[in-house]
C-alpha positions as CSV (number, residue, x, y, z in Angstrom):
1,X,35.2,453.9,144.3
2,X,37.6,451.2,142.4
3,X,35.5,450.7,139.3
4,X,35.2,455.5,139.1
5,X,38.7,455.5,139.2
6,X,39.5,452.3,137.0
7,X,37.1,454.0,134.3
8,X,39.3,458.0,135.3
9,X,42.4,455.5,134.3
10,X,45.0,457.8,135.6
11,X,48.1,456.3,137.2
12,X,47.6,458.7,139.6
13,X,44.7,456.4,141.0
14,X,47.1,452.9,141.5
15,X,48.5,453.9,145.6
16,X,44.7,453.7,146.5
17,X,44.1,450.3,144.3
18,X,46.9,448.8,145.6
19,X,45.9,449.7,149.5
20,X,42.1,448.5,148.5
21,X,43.8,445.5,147.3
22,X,44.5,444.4,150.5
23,X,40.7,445.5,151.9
24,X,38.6,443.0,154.4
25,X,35.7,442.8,151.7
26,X,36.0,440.4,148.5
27,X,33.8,442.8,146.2
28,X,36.6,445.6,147.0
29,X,39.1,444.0,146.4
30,X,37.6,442.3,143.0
31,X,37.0,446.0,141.9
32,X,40.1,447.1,142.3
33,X,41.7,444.3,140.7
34,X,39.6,444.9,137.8
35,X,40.5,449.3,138.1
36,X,44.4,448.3,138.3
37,X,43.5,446.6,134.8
38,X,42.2,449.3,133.0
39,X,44.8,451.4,134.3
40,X,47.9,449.6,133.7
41,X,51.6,449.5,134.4
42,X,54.5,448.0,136.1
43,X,53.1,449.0,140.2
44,X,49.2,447.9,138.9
45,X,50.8,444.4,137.5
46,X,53.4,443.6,140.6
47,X,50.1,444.5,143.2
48,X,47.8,442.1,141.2
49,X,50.7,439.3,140.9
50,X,51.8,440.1,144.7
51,X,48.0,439.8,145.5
52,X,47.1,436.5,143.4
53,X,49.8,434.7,145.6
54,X,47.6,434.9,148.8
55,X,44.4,435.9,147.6
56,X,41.5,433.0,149.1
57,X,38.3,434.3,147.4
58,X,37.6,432.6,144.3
59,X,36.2,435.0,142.7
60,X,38.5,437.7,143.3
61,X,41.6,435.4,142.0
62,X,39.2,435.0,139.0
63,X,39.6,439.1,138.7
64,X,43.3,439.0,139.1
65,X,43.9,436.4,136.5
66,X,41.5,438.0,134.2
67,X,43.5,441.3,134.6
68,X,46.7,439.9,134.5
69,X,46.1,438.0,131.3
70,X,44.7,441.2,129.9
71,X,47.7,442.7,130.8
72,X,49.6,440.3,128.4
73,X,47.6,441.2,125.6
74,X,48.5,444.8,123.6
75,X,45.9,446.8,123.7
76,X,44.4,448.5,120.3
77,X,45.4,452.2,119.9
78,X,42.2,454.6,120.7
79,X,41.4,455.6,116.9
80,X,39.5,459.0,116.8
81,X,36.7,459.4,114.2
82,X,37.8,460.4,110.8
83,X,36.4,464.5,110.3
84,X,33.7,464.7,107.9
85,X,34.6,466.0,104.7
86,X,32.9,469.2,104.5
87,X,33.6,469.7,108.3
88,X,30.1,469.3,109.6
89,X,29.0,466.2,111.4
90,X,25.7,466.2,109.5
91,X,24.9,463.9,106.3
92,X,23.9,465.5,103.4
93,X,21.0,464.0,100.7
């Protein structure tokens, strides 16, 4: 479920991240460390810093720093591809 809604990446998504966040199973909560990532914002980045200070599985405190060092790091505006100039996606020869 994280890693659908991490790759939806609507905000709308980050109540259920948070609450899996806290979830029994390591590979959850990895997944949704990595999903508040890709989605972003103030609530994702104070649930991955509130989680980092208690988390105990190694490799989900690898997930958290990952995603809050991404977090750091501006991400590169989506570019759309450039229209063809006669208006068809086709090549001429």
């Amino acid at each position: 479920m994280a890693v659908a809604l991490g790759n939806w990446g609507s905000a709308e998504a980050v109540p259920a991240l948070v609450a899996a966040l806290d979830d029994e199973e390591p590979l959850v909560r990895g997944h949704a460390a990595w999903a508040l990532e890709r989605i972003g914002g103030d609530a994702a980045r104070a649930a991955l810093e509130g989680r980092g200070e208690v988390e105990e599985d190694g490799w989900v405190r690898e997930e958290i720093s990952a995603a809050l060092a991404s977090a750091t790091r501006p991400r590169a505006p989506s570019i759309p591809p450039a229209p063809s100039p006669s208006g068809s996606d086709t090549c001429a020869s």
